[in-house]
PDB file of N, CA, C and O in Angstrom:
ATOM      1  N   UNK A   1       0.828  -1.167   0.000  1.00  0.00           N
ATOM      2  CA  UNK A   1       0.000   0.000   0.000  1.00  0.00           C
ATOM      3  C   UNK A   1       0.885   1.247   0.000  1.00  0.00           C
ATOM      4  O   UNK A   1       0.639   2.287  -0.610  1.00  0.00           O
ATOM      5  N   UNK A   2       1.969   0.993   0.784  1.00  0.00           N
ATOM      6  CA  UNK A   2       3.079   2.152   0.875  1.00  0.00           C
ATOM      7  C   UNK A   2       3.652   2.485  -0.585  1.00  0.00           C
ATOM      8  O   UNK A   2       3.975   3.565  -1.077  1.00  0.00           O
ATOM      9  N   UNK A   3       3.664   1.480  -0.988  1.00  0.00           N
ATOM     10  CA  UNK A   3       4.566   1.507  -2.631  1.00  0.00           C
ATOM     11  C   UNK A   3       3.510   1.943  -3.371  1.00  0.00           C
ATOM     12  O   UNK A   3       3.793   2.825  -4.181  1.00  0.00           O
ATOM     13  N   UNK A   4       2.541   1.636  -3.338  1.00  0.00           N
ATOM     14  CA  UNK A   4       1.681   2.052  -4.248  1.00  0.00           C
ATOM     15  C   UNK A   4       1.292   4.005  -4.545  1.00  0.00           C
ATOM     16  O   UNK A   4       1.077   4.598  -5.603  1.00  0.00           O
ATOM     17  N   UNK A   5       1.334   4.441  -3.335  1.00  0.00           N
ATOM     18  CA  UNK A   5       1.127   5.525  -2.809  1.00  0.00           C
ATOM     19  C   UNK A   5       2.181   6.362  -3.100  1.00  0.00           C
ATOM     20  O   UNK A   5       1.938   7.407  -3.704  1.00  0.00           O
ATOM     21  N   UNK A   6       3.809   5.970  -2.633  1.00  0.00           N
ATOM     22  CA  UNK A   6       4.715   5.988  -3.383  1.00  0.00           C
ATOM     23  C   UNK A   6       5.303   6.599  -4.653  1.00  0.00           C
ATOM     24  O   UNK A   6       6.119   7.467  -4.963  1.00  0.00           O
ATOM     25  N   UNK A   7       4.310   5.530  -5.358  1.00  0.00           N
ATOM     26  CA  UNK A   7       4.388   5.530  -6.765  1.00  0.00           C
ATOM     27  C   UNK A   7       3.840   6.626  -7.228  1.00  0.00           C
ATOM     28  O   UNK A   7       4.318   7.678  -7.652  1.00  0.00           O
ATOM     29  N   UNK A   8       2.572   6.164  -7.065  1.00  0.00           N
ATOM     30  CA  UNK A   8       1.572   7.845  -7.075  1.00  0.00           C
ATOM     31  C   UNK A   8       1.669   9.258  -6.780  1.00  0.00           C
ATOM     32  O   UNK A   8       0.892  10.132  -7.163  1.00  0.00           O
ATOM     33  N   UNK A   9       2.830   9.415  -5.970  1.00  0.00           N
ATOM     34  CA  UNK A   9       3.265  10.354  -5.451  1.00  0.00           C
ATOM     35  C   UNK A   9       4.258  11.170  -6.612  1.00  0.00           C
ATOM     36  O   UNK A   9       4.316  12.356  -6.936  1.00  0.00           O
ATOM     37  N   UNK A  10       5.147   9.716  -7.160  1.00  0.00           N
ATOM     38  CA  UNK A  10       5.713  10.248  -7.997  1.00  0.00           C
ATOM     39  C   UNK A  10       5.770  10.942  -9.367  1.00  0.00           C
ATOM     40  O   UNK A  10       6.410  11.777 -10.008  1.00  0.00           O
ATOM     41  N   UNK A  11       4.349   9.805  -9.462  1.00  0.00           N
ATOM     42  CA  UNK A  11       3.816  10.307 -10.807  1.00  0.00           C
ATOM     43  C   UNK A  11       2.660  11.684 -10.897  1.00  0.00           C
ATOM     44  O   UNK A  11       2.546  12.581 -11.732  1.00  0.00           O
ATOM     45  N   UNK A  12       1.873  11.361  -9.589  1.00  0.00           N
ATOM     46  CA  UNK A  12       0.507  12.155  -9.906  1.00  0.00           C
ATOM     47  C   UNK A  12       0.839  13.350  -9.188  1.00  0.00           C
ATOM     48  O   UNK A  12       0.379  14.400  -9.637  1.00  0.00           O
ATOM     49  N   UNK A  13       1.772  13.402  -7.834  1.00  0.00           N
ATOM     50  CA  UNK A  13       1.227  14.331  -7.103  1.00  0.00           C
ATOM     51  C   UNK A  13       0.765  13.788  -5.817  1.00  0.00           C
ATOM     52  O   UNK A  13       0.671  12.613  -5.461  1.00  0.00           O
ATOM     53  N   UNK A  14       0.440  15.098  -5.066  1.00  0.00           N
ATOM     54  CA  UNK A  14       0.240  14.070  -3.639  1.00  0.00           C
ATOM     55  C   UNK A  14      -1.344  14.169  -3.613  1.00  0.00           C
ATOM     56  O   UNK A  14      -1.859  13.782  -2.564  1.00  0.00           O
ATOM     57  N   UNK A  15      -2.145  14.602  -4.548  1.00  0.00           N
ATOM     58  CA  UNK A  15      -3.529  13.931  -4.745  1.00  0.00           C
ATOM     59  C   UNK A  15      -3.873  12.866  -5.603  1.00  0.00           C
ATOM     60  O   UNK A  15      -5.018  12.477  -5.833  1.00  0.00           O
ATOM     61  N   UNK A  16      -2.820  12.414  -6.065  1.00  0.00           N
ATOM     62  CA  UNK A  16      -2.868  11.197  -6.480  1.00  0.00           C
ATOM     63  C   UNK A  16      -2.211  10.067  -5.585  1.00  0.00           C
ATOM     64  O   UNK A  16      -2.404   8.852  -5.560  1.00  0.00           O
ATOM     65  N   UNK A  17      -1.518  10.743  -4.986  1.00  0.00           N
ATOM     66  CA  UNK A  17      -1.203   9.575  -3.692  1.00  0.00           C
ATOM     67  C   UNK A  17      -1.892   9.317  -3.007  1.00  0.00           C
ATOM     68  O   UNK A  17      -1.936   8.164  -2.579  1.00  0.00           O
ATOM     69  N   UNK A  18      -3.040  10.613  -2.449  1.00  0.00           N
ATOM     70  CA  UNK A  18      -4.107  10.064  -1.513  1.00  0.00           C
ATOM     71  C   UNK A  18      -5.236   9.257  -2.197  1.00  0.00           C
ATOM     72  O   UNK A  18      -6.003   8.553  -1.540  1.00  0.00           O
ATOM     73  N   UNK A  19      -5.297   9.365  -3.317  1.00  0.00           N
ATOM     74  CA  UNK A  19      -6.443   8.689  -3.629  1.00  0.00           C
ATOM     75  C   UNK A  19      -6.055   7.228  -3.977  1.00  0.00           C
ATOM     76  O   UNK A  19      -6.894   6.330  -3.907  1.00  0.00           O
ATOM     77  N   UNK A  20      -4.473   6.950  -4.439  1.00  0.00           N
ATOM     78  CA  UNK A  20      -4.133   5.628  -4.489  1.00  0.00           C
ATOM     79  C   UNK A  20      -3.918   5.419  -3.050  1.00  0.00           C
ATOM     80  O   UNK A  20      -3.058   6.300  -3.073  1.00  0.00           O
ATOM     81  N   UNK A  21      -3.918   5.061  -1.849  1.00  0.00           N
ATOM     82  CA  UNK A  21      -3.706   5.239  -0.621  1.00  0.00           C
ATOM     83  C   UNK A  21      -5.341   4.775  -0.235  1.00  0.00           C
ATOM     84  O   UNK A  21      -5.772   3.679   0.123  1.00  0.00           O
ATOM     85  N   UNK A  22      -6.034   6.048  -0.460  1.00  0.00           N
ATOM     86  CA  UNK A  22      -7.620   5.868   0.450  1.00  0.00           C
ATOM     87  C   UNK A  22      -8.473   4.932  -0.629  1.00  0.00           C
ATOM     88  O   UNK A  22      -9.513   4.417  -0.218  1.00  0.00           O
ATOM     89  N   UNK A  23      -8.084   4.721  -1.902  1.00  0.00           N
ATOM     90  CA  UNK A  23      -8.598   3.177  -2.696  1.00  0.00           C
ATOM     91  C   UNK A  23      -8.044   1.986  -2.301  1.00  0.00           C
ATOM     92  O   UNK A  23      -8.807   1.026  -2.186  1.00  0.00           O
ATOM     93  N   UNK A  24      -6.348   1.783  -1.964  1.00  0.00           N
ATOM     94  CA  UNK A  24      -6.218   0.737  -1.209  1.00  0.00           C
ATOM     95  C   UNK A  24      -6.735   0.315  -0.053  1.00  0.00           C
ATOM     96  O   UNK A  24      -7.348  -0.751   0.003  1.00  0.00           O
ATOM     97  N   UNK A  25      -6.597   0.899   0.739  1.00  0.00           N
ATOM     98  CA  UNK A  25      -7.047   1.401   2.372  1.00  0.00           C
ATOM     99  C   UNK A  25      -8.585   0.949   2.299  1.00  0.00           C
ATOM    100  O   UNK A  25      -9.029   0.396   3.305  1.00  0.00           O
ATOM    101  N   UNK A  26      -9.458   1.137   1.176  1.00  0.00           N
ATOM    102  CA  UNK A  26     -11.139   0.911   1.473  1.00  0.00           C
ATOM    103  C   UNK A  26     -11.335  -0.550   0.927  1.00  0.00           C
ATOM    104  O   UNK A  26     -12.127  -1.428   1.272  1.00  0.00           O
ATOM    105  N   UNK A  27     -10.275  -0.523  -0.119  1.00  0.00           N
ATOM    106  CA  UNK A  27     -10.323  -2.356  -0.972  1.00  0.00           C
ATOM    107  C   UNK A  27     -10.125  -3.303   0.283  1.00  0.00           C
ATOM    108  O   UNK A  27     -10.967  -4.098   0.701  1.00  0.00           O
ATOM    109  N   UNK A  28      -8.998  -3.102   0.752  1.00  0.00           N
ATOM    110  CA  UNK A  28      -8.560  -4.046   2.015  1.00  0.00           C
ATOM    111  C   UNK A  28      -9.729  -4.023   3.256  1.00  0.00           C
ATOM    112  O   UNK A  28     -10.111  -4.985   3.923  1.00  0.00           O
ATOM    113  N   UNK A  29     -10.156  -2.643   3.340  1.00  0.00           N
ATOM    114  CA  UNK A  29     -11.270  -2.931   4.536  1.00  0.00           C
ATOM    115  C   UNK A  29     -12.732  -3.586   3.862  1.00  0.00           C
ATOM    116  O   UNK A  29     -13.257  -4.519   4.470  1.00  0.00           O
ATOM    117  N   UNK A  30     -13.178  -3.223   2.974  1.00  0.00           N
ATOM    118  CA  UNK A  30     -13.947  -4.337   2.377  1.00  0.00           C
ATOM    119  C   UNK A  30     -14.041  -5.520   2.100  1.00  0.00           C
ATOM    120  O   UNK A  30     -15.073  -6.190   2.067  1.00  0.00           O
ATOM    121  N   UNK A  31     -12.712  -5.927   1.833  1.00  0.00           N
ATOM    122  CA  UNK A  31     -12.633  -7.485   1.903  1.00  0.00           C
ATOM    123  C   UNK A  31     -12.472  -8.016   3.206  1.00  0.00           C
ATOM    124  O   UNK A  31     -13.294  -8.863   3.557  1.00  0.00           O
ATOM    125  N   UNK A  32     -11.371  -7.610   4.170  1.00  0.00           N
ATOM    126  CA  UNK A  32     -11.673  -8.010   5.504  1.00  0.00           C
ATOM    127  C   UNK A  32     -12.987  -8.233   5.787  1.00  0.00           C
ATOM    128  O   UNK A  32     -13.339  -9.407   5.893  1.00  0.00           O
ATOM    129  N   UNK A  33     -13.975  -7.166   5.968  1.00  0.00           N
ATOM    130  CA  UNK A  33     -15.028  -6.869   6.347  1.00  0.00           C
ATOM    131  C   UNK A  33     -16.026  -8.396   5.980  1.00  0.00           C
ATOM    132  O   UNK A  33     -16.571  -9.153   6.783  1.00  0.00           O
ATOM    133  N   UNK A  34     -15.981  -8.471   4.164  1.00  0.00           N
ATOM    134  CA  UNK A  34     -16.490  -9.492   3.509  1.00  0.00           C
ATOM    135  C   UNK A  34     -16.200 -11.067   4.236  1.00  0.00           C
ATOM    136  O   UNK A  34     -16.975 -11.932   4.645  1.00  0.00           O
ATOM    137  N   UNK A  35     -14.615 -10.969   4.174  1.00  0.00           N
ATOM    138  CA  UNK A  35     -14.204 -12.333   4.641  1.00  0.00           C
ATOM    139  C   UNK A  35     -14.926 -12.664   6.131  1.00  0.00           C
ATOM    140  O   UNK A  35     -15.440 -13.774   6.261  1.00  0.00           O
ATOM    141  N   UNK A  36     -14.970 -11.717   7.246  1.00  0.00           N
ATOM    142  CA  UNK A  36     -15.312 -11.584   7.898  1.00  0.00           C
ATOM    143  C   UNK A  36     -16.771 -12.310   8.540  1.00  0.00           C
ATOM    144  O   UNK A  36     -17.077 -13.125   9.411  1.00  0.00           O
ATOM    145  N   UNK A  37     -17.473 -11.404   7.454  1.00  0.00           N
ATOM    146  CA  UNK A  37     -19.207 -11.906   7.317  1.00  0.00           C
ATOM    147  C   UNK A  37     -19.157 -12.998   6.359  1.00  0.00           C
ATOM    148  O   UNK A  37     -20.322 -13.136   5.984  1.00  0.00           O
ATOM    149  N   UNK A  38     -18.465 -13.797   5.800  1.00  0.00           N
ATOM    150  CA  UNK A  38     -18.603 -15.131   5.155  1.00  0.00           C
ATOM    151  C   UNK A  38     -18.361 -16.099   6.451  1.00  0.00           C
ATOM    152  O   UNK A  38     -19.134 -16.937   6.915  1.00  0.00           O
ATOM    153  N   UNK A  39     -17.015 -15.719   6.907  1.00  0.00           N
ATOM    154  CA  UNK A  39     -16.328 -16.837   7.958  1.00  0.00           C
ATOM    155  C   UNK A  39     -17.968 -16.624   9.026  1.00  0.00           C
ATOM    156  O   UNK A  39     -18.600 -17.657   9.245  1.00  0.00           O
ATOM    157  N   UNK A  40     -18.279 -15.858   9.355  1.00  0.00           N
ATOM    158  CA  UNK A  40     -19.408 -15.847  10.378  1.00  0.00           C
ATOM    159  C   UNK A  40     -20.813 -16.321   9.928  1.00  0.00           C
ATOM    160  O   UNK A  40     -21.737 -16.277  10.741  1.00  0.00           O
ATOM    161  N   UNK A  41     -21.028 -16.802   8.583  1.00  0.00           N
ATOM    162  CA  UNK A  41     -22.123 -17.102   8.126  1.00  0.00           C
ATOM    163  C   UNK A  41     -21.733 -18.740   8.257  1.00  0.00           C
ATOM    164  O   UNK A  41     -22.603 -19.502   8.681  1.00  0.00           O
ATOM    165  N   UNK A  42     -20.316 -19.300   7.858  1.00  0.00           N
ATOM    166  CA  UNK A  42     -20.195 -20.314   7.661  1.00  0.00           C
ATOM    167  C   UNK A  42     -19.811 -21.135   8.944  1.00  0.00           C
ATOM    168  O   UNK A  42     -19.732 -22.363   8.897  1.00  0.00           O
ATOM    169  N   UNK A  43     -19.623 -20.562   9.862  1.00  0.00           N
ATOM    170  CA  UNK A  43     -20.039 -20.887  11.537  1.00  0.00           C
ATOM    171  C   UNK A  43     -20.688 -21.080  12.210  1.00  0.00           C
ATOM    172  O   UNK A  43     -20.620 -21.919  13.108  1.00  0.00           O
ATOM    173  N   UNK A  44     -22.077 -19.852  11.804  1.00  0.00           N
ATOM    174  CA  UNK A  44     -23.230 -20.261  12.206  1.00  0.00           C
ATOM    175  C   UNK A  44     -23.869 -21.559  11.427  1.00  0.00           C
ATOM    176  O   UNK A  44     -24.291 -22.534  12.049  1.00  0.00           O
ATOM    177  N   UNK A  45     -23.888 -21.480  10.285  1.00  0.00           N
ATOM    178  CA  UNK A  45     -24.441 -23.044   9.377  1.00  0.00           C
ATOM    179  C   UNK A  45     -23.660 -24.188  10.183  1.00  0.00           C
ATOM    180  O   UNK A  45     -24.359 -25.098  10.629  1.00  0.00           O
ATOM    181  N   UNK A  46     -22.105 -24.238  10.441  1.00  0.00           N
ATOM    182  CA  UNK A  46     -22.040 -25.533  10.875  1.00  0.00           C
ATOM    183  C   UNK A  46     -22.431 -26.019  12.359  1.00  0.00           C
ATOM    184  O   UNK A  46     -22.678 -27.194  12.632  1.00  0.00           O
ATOM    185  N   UNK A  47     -22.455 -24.940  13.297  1.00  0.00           N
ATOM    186  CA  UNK A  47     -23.118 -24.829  14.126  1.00  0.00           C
ATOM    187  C   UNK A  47     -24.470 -25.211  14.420  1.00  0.00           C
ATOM    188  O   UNK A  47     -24.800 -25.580  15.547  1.00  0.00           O
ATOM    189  N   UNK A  48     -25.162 -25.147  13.577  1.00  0.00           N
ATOM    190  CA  UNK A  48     -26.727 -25.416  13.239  1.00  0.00           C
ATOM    191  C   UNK A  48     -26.363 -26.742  12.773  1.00  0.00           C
ATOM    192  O   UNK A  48     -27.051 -27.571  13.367  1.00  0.00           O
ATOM    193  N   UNK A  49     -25.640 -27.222  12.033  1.00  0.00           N
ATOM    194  CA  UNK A  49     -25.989 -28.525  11.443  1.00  0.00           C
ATOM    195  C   UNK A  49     -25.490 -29.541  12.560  1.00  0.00           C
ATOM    196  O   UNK A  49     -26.005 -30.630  12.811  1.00  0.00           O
ATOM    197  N   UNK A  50     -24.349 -28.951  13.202  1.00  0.00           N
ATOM    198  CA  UNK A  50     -24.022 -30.146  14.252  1.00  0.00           C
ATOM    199  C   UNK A  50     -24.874 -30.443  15.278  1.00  0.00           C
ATOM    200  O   UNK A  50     -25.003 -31.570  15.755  1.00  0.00           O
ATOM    201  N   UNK A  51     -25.663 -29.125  15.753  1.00  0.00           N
ATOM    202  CA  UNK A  51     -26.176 -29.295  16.449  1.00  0.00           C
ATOM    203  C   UNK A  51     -27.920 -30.158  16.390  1.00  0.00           C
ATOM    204  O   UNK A  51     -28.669 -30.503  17.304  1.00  0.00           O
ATOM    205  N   UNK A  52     -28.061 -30.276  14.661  1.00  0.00           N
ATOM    206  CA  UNK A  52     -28.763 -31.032  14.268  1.00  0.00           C
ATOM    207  C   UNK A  52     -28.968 -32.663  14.411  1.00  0.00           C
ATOM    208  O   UNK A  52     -29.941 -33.396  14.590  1.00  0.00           O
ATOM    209  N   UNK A  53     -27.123 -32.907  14.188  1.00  0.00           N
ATOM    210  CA  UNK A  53     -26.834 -33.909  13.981  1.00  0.00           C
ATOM    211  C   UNK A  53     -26.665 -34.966  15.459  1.00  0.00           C
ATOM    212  O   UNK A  53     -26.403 -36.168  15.511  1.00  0.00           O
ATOM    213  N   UNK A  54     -26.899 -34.095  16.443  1.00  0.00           N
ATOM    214  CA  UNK A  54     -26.173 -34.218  17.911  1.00  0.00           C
ATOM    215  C   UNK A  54     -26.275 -35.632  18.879  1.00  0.00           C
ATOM    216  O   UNK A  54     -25.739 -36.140  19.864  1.00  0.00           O
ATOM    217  N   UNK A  55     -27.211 -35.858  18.011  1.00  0.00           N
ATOM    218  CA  UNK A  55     -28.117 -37.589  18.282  1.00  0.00           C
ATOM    219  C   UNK A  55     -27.419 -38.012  17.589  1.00  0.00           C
ATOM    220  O   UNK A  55     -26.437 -38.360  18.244  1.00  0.00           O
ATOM    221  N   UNK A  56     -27.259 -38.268  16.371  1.00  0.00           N
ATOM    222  CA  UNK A  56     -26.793 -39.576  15.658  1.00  0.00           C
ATOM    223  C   UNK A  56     -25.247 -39.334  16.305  1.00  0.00           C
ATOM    224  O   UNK A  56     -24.752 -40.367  16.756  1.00  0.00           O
ATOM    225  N   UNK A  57     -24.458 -38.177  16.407  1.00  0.00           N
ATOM    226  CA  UNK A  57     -23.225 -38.410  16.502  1.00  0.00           C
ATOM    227  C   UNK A  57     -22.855 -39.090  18.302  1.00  0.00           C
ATOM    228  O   UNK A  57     -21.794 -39.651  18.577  1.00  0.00           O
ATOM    229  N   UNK A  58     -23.939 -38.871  19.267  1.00  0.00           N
ATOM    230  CA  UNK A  58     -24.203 -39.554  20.188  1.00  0.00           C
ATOM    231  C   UNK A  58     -24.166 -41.193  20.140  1.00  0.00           C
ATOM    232  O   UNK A  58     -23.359 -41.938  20.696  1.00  0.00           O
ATOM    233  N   UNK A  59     -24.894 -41.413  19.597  1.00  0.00           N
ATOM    234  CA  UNK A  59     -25.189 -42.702  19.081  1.00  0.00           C
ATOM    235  C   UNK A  59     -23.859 -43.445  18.869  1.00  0.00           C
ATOM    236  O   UNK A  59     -23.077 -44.018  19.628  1.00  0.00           O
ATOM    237  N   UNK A  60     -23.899 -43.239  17.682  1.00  0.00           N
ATOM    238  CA  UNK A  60     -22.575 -43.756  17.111  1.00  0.00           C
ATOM    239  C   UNK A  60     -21.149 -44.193  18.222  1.00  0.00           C
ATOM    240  O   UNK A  60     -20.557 -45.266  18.344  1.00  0.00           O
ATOM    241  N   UNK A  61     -20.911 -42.648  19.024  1.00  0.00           N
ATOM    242  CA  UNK A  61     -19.919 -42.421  19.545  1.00  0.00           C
ATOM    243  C   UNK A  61     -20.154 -43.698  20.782  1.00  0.00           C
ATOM    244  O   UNK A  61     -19.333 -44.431  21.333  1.00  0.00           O
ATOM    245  N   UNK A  62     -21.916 -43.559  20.943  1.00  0.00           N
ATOM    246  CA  UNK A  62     -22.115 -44.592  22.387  1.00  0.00           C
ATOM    247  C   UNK A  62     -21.280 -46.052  21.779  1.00  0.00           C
ATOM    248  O   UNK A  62     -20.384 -46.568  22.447  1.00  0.00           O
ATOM    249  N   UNK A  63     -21.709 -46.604  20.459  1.00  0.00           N
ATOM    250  CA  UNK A  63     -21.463 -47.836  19.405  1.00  0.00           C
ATOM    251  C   UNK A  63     -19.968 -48.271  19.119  1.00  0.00           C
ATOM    252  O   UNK A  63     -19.631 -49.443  18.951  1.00  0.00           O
ATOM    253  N   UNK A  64     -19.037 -47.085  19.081  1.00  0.00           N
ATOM    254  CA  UNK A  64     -17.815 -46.974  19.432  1.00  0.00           C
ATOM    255  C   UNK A  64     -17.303 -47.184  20.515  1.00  0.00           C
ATOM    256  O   UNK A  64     -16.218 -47.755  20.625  1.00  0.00           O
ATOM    257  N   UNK A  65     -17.907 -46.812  21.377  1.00  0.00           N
ATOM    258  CA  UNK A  65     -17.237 -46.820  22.755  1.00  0.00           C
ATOM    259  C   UNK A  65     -17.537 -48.397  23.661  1.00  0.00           C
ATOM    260  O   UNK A  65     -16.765 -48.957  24.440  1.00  0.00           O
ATOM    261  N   UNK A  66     -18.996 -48.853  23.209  1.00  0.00           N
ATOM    262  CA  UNK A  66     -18.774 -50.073  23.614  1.00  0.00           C
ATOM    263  C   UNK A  66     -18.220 -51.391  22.917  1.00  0.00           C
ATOM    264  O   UNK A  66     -18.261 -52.511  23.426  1.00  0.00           O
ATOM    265  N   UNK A  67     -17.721 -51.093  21.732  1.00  0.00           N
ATOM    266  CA  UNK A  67     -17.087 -51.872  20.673  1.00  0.00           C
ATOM    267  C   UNK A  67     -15.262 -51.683  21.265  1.00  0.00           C
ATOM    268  O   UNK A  67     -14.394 -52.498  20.952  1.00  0.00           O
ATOM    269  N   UNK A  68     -15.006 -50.460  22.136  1.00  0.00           N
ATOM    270  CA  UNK A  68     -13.461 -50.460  21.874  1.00  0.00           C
ATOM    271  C   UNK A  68     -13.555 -51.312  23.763  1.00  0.00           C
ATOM    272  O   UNK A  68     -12.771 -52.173  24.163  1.00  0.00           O
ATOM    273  N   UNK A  69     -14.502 -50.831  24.414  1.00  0.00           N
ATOM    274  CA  UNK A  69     -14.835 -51.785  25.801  1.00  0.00           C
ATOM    275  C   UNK A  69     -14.777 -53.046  25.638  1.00  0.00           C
ATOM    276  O   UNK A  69     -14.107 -53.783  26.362  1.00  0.00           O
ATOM    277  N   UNK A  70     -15.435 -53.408  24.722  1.00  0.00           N
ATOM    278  CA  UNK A  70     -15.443 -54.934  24.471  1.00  0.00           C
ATOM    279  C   UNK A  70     -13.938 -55.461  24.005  1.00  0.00           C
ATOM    280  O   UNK A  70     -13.491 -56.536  24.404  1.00  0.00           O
ATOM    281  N   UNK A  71     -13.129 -54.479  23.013  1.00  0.00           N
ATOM    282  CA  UNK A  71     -12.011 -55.122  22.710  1.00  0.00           C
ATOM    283  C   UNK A  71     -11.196 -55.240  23.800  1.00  0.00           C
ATOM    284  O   UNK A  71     -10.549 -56.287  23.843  1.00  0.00           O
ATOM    285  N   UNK A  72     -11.095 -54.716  24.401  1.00  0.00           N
ATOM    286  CA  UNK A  72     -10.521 -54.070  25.861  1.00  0.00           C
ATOM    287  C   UNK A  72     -10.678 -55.657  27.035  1.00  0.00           C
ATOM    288  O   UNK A  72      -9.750 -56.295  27.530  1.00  0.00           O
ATOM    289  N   UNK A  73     -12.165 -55.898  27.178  1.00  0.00           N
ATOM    290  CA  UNK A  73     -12.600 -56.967  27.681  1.00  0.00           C
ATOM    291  C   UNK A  73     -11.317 -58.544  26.978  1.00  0.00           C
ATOM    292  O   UNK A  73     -10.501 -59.257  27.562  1.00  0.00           O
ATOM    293  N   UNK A  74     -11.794 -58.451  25.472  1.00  0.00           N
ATOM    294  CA  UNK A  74     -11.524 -59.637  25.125  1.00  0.00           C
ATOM    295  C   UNK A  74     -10.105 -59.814  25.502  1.00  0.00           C
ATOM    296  O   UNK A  74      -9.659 -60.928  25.775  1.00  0.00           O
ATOM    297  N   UNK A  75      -9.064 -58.256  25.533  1.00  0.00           N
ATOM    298  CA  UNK A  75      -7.612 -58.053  25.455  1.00  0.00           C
ATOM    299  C   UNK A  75      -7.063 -59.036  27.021  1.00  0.00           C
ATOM    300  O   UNK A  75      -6.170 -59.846  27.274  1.00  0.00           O
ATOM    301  N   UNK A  76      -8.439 -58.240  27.942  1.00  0.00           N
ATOM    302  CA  UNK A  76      -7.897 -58.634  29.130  1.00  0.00           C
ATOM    303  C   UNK A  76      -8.398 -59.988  29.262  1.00  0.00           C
ATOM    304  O   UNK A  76      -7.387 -60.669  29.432  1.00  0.00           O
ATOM    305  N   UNK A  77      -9.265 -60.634  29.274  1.00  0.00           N
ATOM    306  CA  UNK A  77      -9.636 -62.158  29.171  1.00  0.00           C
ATOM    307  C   UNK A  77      -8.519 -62.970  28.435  1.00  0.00           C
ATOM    308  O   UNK A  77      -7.786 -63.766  29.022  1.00  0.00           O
ATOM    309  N   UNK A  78      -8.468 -62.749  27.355  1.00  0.00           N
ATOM    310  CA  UNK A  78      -7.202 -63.767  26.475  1.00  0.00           C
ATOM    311  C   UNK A  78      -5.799 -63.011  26.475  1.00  0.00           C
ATOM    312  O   UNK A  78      -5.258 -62.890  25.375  1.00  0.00           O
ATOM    313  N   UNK A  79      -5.180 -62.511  27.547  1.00  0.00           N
ATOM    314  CA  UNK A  79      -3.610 -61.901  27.334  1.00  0.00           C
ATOM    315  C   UNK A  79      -2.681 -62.829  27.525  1.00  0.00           C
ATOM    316  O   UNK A  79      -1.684 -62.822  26.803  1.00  0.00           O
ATOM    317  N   UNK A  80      -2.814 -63.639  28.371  1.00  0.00           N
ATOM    318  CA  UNK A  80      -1.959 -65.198  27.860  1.00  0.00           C
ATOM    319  C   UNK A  80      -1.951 -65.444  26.524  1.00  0.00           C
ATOM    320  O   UNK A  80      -0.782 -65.557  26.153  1.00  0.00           O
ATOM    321  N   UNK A  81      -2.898 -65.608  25.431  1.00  0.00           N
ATOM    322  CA  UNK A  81      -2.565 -65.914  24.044  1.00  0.00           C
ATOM    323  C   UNK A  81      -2.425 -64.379  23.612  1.00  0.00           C
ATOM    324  O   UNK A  81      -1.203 -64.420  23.469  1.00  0.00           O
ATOM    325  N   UNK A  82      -2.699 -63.272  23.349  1.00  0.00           N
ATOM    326  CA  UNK A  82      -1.834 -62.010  23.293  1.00  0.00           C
ATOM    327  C   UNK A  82      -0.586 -62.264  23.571  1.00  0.00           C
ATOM    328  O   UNK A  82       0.320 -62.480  22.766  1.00  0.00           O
ATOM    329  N   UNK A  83      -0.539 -62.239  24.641  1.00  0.00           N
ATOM    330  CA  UNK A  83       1.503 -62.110  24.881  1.00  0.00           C
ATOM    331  C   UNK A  83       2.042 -63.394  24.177  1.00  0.00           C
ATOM    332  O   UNK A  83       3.179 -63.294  23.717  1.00  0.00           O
ATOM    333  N   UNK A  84       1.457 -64.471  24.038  1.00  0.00           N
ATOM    334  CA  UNK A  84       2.286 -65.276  23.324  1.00  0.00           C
ATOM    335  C   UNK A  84       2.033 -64.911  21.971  1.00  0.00           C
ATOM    336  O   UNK A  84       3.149 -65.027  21.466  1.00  0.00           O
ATOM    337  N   UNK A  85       1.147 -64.489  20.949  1.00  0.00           N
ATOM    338  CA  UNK A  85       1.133 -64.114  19.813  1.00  0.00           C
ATOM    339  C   UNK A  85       1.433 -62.960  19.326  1.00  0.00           C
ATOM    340  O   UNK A  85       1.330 -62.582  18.159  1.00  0.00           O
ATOM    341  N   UNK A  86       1.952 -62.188  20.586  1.00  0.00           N
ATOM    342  CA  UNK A  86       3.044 -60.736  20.147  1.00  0.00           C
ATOM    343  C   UNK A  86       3.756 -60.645  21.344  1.00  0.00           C
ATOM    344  O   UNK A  86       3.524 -60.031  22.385  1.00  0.00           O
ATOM    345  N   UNK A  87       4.840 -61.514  20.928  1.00  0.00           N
ATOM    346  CA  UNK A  87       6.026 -61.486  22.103  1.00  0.00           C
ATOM    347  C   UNK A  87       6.703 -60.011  21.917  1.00  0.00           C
ATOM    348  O   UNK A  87       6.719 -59.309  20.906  1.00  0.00           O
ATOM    349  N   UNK A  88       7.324 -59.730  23.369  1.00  0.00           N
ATOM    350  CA  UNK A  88       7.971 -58.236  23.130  1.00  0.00           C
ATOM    351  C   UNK A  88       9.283 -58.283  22.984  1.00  0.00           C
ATOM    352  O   UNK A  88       9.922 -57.248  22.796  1.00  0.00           O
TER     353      UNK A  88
END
């Protein structure tokens, strides 16, 4: 933005510097601004959808958790054939 202004300075004058200056200066705050209100639109949507989803991912997680219990179970029931079928 400095270079640009700079530049303008050299060529136009220093009303051409301000106006290359206060056009950069409004481009950049507009897009911030933009990016801004996208990133916050696309937060609230996933927000909403997870919180849609909040059951099934319950579920599941319950389906997981007693599937890695159970491996857990079988680990500790059969670790005599474990340790012999992965010696350390």
């Amino acid at each position: 933005m400095a270079g640009l202004a700079a530049y303008a300075l050299t060529i136009g004058g220093f009303e051409a510097a301000l106006v290359a200056f206060a056009n950069a200066a409004m481009t950049m705050v507009l897009l911030m601004f933009g990016l801004a209100l996208a990133l916050a639109t696309a937060q609230e949507r996933l927000v909403a959808m997870l919180q849609a989803r909040a059951a099934e991912v319950k579920r599941w997680g319950g389906w997981i958790l007693l599937l890695v219990g159970g491996w857990f179970l079988v680990l500790a029931i059969f670790a005599d054939f474990f340790a012999r079928l992965f010696p350390v």
